[in-house]
C-alpha positions as CSV (number, residue, x, y, z in Angstrom):
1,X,-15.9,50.6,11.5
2,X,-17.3,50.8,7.8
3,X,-19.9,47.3,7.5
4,X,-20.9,45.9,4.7
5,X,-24.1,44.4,4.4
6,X,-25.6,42.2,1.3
7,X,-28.3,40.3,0.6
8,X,-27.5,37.7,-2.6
9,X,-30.3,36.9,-4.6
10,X,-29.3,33.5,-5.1
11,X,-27.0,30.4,-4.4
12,X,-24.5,31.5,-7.6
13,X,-24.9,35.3,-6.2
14,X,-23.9,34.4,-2.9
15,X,-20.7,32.3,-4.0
16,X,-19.4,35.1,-6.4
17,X,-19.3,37.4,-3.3
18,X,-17.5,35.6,-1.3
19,X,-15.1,34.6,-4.3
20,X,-14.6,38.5,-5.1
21,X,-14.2,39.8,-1.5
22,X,-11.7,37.9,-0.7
23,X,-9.0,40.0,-0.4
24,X,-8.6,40.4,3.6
25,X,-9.4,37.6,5.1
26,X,-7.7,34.2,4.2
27,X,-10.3,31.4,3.7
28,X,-9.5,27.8,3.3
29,X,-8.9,26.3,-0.5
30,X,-11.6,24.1,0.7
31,X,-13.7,26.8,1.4
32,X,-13.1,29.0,-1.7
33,X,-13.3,25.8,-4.0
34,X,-16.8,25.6,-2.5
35,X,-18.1,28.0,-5.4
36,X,-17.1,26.8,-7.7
37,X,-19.9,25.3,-10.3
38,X,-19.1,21.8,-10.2
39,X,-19.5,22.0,-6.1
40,X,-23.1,23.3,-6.7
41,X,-24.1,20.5,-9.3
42,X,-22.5,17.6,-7.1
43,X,-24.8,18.7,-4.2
44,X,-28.2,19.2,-6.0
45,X,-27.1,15.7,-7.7
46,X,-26.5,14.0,-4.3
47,X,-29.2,15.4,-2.3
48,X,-31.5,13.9,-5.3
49,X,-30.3,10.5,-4.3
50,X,-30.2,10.9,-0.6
51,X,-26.9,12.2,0.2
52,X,-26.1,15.3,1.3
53,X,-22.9,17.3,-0.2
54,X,-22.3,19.6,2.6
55,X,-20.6,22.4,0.1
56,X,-21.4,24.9,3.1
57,X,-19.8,23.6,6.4
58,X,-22.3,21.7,8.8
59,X,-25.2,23.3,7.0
60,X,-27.1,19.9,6.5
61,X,-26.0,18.8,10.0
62,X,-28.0,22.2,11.6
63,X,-31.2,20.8,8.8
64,X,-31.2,17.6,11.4
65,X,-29.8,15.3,8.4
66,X,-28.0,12.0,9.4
67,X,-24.1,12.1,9.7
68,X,-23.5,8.8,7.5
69,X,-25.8,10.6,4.8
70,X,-23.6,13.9,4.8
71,X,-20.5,13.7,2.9
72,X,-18.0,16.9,3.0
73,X,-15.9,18.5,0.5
74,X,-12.7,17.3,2.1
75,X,-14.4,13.5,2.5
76,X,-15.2,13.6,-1.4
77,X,-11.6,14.6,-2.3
78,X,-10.3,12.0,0.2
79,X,-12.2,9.2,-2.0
80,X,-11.2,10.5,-5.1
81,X,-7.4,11.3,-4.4
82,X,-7.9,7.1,-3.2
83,X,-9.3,5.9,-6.0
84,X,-8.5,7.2,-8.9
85,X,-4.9,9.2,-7.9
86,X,-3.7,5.7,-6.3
87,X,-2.9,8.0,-3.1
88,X,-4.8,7.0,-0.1
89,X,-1.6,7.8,1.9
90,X,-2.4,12.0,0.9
91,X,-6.0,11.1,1.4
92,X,-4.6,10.6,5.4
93,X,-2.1,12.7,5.6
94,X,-2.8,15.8,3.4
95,X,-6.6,15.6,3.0
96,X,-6.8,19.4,1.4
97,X,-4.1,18.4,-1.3
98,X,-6.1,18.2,-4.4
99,X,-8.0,20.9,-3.5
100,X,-4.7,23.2,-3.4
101,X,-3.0,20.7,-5.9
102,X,-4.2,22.7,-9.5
103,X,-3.4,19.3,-11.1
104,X,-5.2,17.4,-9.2
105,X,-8.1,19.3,-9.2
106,X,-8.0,20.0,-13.0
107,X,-7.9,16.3,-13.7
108,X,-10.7,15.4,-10.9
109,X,-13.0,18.2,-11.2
110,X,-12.2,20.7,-14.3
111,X,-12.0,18.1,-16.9
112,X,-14.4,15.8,-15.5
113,X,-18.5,16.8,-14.9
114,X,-19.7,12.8,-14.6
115,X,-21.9,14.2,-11.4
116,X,-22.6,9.9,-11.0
117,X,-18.7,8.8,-10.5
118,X,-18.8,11.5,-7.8
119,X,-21.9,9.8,-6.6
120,X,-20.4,6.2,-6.6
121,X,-17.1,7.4,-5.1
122,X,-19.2,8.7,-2.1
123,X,-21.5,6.1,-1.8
124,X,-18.5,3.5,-1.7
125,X,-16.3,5.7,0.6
126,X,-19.5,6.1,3.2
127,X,-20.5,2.4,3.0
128,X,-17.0,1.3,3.8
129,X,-17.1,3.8,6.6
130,X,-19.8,2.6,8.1
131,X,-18.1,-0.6,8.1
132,X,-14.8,0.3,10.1
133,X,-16.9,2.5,12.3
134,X,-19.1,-0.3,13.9
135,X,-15.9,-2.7,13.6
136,X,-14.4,-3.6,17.1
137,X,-11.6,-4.9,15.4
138,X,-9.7,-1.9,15.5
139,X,-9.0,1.0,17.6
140,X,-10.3,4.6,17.0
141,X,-6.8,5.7,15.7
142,X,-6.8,2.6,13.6
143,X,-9.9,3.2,12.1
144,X,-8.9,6.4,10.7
145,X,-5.3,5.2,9.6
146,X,-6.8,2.5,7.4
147,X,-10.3,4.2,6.1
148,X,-8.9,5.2,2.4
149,X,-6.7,2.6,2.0
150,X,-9.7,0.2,2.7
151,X,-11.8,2.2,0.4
152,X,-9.0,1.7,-2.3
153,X,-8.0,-1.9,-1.1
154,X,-12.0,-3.1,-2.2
155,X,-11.6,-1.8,-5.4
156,X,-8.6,-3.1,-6.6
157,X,-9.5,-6.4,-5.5
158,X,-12.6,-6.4,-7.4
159,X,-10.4,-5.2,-10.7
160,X,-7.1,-7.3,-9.8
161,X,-5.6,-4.1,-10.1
162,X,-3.3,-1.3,-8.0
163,X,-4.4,1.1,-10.7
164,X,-8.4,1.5,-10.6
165,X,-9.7,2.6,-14.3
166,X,-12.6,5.0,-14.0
167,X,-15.0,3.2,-17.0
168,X,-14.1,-0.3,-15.0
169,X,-15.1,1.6,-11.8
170,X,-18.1,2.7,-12.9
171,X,-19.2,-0.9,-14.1
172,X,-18.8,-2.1,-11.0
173,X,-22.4,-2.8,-9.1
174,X,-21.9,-1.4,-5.3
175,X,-24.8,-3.3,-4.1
176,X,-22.9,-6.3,-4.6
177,X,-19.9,-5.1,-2.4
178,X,-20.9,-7.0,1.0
179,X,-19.5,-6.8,4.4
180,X,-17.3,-9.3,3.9
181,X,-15.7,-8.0,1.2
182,X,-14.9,-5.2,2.7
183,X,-13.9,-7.4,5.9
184,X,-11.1,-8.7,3.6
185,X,-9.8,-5.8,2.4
186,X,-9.5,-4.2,6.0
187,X,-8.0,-7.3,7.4
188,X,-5.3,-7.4,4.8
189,X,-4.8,-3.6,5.3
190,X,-4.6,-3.9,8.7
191,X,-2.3,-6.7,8.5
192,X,-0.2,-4.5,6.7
193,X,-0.6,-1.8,8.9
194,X,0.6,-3.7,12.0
195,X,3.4,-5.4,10.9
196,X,4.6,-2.2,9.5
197,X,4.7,-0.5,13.0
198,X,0.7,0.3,13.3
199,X,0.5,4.0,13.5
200,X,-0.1,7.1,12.0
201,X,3.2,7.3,10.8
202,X,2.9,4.5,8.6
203,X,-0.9,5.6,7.3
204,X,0.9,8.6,6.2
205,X,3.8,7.1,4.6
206,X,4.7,5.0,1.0
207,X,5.8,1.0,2.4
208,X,1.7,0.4,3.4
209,X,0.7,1.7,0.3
210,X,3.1,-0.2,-1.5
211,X,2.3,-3.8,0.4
212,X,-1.1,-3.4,-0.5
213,X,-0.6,-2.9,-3.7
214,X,1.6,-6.0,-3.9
215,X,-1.1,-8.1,-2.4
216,X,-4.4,-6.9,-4.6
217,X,-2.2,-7.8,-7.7
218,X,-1.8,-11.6,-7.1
C-alpha cells in the first residue's frame, strides 16, 4: 500500500489538499465547500464575536467550547436558505441543498462577502434555538419540525413580510427580539403545524409554509 503523508503549512494549504486529492474518495458538498475562502473568513469573524463556525466537523466541540456557541456549516445554510430563500421547508427537509444547489450558493455565498449578515443570521437562528430547546411546549420531534420556520416566522413578523429584505434584516436590532416574541411566532407555527397533521411530513412539505406566510402578512 503506497501512503501518502503531508504536512500543510497552513489553514489555506491544508484546504487546497484536500480540494485537489479528491479524486477517490467521495466527500460530502458540505465537506468540500468547507475550503472554500468565504468558510475561512466567516469562522475567524465569528470566533471574534464569540461564536464558533465549526468549518471542520466537531473541531470546536473536542476545544471544550459550548454547543449553543458552535454553529455548523449545515446549521448556517439552514438559517440562510430560511431567511432569505423563503424555504424553511428545504431548511428541514434537504439541509445540504444550497450547498449542492450552485444557485443558491452563488447568490448566498459567491456574490455576497457581508461576514456580519452571516453573523446576525446565526446569532438569530441560535437564539431561537435555545428557545424551542428549553420549551416544554413541544415534543423533541416537534422542536425540530418547527425550528426554521420559527426562525423565519420572527422575522417576518417584525417586517410584516413573507419575503425578508436583507438591508431591512440587517436594521433590525436582535437584542430587542425577546422570548416572547419568539413565543408567538412558535405558537402560531405550531398551530399550523398541528392542525395540518403535526409531523414531519408536513415540516417537510409546501401547506405549513404557505399558512404561515398568510398569517405574518395581516
Amino acid at each position: 500500500i503506497l501512503l501518502r503523508i503531508i504536512v500543510p503549512e497552513d489553514e489555506t494549504s491544508r484546504d487546497r489538499i484536500i480540494l485537489a486529492t479528491n479524486s477517490q474518495t467521495a466527500i460530502p458538498p458540505v465537506a468540500l465547500r468547507s475550503t472554500d475562502p468565504i468558510h475561512r473568513q466567516i469562522e475567524m469573524y465569528f470566533k471574534a464575536r464569540g461564536l464558533f463556525y465549526d468549518r471542520r466537523k466537531n473541531y470546536y466541540k473536542n476545544q471544550g467550547k459550548k454547543s449553543n456557541e458552535i454553529v455548523s456549516i449545515a446549521f448556517l445554510g439552514q438559517c440562510l436558505m430560511s431567511l432569505f430563500l423563503g424555504k424553511p421547508n428545504y431548511a428541514r427537509a434537504r439541509p445540504s441543498t444550497l450547498l449542492s444547489n450552485e444557485e443558491y450558493y452563488k447568490k448566498l455565498y459567491v456574490e455576497n462577502t457581508d461576514l456580519e449578515l452571516y453573523f446576525r443570521s446565526a446569532s438569530l437562528g441560535k437564539k431561537v434555538e435555545r428557545f424551542i430547546k428549553s420549551s416544554s411546549d413541544y415534543s423533541q420531534a416537534e422542536k425540530s419540525d418547527i425550528l426554521f420556520y420559527v426562525i423565519y416566522c420572527v422575522i417576518c413578523l417584525r417586517l410584516h413580510s413573507a419575503e425578508i429584505d436583507i438591508q431591512r434584516f440587517k436594521e433590525i436590532d436582535l437584542n430587542d427580539i425577546s422570548d416572547e416574541e419568539i413565543g408567538h411566532a412558535a405558537q402560531i407555527v405550531s398551530t399550523i403545524y398541528n392542525e395540518l397533521g403535526g409531523n414531519n411530513k408536513v415540516a417537510k412539505g409546501s401547506s405549513l409554509l404557505e399558512k404561515v406566510q398568510e398569517v405574518v402578512v395581516q
